[in-house]
C-alpha positions in Angstrom: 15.2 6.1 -13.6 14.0 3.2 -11.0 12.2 0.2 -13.2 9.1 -1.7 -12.4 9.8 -4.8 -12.3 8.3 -6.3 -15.5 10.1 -2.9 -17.2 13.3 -4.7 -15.9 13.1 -8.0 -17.0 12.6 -6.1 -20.5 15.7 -4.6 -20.3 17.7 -8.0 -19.1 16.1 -9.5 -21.9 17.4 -7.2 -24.1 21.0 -7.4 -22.3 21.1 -11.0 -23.2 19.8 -10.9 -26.7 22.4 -8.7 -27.5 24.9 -10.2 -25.7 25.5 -7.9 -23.5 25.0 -9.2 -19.7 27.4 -8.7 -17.4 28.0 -11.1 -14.6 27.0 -8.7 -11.7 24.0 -6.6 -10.3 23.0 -4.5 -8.1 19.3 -4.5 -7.5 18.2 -1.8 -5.4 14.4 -0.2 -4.0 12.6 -0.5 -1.2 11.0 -3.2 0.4 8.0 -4.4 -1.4 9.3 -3.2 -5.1 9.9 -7.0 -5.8 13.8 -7.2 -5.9 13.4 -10.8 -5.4 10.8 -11.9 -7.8 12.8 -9.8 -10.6 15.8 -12.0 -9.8 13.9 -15.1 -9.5 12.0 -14.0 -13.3 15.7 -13.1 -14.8 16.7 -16.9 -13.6 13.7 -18.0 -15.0 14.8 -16.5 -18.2 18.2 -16.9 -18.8 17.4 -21.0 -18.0 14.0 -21.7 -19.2 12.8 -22.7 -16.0 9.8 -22.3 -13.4 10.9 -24.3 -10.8 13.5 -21.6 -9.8 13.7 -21.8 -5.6 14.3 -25.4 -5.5 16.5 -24.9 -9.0 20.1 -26.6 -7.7 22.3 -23.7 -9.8 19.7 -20.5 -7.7 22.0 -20.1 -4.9 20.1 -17.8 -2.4 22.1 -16.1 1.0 20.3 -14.1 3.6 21.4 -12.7 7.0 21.9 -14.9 9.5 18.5 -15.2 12.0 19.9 -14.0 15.1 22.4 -11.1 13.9 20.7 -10.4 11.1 24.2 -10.1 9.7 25.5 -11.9 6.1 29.1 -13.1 7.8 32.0 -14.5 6.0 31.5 -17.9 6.3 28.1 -17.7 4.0 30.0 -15.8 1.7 32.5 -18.8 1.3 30.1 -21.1 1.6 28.3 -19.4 -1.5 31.0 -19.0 -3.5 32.3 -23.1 -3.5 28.8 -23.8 -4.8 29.3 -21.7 -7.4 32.4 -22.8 -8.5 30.6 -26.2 -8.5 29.7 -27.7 -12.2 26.4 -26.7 -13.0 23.6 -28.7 -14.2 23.1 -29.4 -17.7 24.8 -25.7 -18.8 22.6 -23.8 -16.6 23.2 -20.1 -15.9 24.2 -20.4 -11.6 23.0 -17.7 -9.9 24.4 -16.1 -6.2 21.9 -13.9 -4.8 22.3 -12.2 -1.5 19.8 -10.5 0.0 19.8 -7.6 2.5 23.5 -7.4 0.7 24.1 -4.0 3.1 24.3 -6.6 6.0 27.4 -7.8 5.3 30.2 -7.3 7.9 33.7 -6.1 6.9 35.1 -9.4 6.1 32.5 -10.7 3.8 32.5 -7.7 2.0 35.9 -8.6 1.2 35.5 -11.9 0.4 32.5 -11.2 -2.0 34.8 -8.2 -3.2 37.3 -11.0 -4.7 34.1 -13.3 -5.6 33.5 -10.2 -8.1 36.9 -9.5 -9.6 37.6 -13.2 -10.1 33.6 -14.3 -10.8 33.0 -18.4 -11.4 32.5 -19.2 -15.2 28.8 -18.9 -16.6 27.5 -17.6 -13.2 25.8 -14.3 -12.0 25.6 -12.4 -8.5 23.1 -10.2 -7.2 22.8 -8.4 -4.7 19.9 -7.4 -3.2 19.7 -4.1 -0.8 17.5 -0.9 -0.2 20.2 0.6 1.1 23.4 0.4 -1.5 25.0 3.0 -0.7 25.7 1.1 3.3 27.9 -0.8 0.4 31.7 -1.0 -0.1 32.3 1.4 -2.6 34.5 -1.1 -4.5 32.0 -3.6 -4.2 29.1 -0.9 -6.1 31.7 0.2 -8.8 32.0 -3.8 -9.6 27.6 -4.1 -10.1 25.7 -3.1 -13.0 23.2 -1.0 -10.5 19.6 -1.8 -11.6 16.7 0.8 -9.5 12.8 -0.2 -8.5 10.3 1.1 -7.9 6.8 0.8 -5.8 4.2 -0.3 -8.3 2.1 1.4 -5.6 1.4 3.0 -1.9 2.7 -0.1 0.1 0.2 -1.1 2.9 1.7 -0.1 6.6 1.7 -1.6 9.3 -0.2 0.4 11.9 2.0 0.3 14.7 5.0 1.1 12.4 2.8 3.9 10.8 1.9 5.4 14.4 5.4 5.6 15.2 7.0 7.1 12.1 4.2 10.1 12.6 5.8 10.3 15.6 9.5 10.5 14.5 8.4 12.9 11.9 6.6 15.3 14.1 9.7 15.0 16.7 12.3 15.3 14.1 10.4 18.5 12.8 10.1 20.3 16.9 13.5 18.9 18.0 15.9 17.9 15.4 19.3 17.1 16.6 18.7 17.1 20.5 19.4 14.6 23.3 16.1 15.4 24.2 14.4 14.5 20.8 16.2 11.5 20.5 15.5 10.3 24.2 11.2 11.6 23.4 11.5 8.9 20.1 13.2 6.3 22.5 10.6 6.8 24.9 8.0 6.6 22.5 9.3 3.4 21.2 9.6 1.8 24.1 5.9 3.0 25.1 4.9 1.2 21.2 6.7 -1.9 22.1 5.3 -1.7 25.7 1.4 -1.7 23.9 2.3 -4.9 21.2 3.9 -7.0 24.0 0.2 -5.9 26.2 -1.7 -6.7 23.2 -0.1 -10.3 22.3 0.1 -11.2 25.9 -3.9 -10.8 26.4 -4.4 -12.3 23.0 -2.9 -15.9 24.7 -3.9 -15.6 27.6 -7.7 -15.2 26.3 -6.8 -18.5 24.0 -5.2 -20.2 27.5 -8.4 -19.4 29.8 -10.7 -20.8 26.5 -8.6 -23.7 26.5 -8.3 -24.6 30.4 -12.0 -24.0 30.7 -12.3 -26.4 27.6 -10.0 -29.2 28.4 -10.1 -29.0 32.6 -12.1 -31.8 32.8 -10.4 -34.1 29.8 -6.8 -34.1 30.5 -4.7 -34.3 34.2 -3.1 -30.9 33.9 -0.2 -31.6 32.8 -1.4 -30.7 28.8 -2.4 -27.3 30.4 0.7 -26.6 31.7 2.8 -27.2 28.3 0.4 -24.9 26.8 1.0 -22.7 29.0 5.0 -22.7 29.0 3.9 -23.0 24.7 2.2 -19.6 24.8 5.1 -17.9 26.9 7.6 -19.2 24.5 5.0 -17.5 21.5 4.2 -14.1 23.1 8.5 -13.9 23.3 9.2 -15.0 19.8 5.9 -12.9 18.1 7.2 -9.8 20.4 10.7 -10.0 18.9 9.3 -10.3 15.0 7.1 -7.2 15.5 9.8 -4.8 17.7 12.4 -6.2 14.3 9.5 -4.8 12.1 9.4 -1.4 13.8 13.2 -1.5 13.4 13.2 -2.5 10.0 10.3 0.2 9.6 12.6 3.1 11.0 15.6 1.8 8.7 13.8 2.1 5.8 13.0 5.8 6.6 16.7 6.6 6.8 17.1 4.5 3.2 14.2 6.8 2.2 15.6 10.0 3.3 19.0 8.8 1.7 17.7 7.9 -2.1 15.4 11.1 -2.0 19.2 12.9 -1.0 20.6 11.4 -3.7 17.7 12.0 -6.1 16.9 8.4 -6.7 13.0 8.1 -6.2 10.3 10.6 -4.4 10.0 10.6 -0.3 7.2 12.2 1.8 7.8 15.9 2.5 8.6 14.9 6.5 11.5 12.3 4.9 12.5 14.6 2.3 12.7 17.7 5.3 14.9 15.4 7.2 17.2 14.5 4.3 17.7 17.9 3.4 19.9 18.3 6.9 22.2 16.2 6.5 24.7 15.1 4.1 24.5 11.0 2.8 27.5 10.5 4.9 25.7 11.3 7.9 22.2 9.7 6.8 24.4 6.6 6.6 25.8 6.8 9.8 22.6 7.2 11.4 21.2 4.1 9.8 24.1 2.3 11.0 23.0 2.9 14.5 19.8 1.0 13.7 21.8 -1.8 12.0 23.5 -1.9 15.9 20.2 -1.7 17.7 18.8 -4.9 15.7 22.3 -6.9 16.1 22.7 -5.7 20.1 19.2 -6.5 21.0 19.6 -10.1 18.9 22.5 -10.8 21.7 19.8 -10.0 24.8 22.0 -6.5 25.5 19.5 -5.0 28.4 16.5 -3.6 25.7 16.4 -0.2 27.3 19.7 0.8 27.9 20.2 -0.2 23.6 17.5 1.6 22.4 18.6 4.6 24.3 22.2 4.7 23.0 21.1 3.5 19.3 18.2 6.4 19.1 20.9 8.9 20.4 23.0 8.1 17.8 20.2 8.3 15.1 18.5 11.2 16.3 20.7 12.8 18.1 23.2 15.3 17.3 25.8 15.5 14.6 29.0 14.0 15.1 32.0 16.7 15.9 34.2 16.6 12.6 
């Protein structure tokens, strides 16, 4: 049964009391169930500590900016601090967030990171989606389960489109033409935030050149300018990884409810029911490409297109 995270912490505290506490988790739920603050209040603990972020023995990995990928090199990287003394006896702690993210060779590495763990340390992992990891790597982690302490807020936009997919995947499941009506219908939702951030600047550009027209020689106008374009970029990329992130954590949704760990919404538990967890994975996957493709400027159209058909689309041929 998935924990809140206070109801965790109780039962870490009880692991260590009695001596019991393995060397390895698995902390899984969806965003917003507080995965990292239960690691952060288990560090805490075990070391007697507030100061846990800027602790040197709370080693914290993510994926990497661009790729959104947790490569090999962090995993190595991670493990040599690990094996480094710690300070005065302190428990060390690996955590790796988004743990799903890693490619095939840092699975691996981490894989031999867990059989052969560095003295007096602990690794979590960190995912929404554990079942994305090695099965070798789950079998290793004592698997601890969130929950939502409530209804998380949605991001409108995100919310919009998820009606959407729901309504589509209800009319048209399976279909070329279904999956190509969501990838038109994301493009049209990225189409409206990019409108919305761009008239946003330039509103704040024509207050500021009526403002400083008389005060500076142009040139100040001009950076501000280049500035903004850089901004409306950057701000458009965070919110079209949001509605990604947003339509990934449907499929994790639609895969816990398969596998009976937590409640969905009757449109993700409908979808669920078609498909086995294999499947639901492999669909997700296709997400996991869109965000890594469109990270390396692949034409934005042409990805979406191919990573929707693959998510939406129809079954593959066994």
């Amino acid at each position: 049964m998935p924990f809140l995270v206070d109801e965790a912490i109780g039962y870490l505290v009880r692991a260590k009391n009695g001596g019991r506490l393995p060397h390895s988790y698995l902390i899984t739920g969806p965003d917003g169930s507080g995965k990292r603050d239960l690691v952060r209040k288990f560090f805490a603990e075990l070391n007697q500590t507030k100061a846990v972020e800027k602790h040197p023995d709370y080693h914290l990995l993510e994926p990497e900016s661009k790729s959104r990928r947790i490569l090999v090199e962090q995993i190595r990287q991670l493990e040599e601090s690990l094996r480094m003394k710690s300070s005065e006896g302190a428990w060390k702690f690996g955590v790796i967030v988004d743990a799903d993210r890693m490619m095939p060779q840092a699975s691996n590495a981490f894989l031999k990171t867990l059989e052969e763990p560095p003295l007096k340390s602990i690794l979590c992992l960190l995912t929404a989606v554990p079942e994305a990891l090695l099965e070798t790597v789950q079998s290793r982690c004592i698997r601890i389960s969130l929950r939502m302490p409530g209804a998380p807020d949605l991001d409108p936009a995100g919310d919009t489109f998820l009606s959407t997919v729901a309504r589509v995947c209800r009319e048209r499941p399976n279909t070329i033409a279904g999956a190509l009506t969501l990838a038109r219908a994301f493009q049209d939702q990225l189409q409206s935030i990019r409108a919305s951030i761009e008239s946003e600047h330039g509103e704040k550009l024509s207050e500021e050149t009526e403002t400083y027209r008389q005060r500076t020689d142009g040139r100040w106008l001009e950076r501000e300018e280049e500035r903004l374009l850089v901004l409306t970029e950057s701000r458009y990329v965070k919110a079209r990884s949001r509605l990604i992130d947003g339509l990934m954590e449907w499929f994790a949704e639609a895969t816990r409810s398969k596998n009976g760990a937590g409640s969905a919404k009757p449109e993700t538990q409908q979808f669920a029911e078609r498909y086995s967890v294999p499947e639901l994975l492999r669909r997700y996957r296709a997400l996991v490409e869109l965000q890594e493709n469109l990270s390396r400027n692949i034409q934005e159209t042409l990805a979406i297109e191919v990573a929707f058909i693959e998510a939406f689309g129809p079954e593959n041929e066994k």
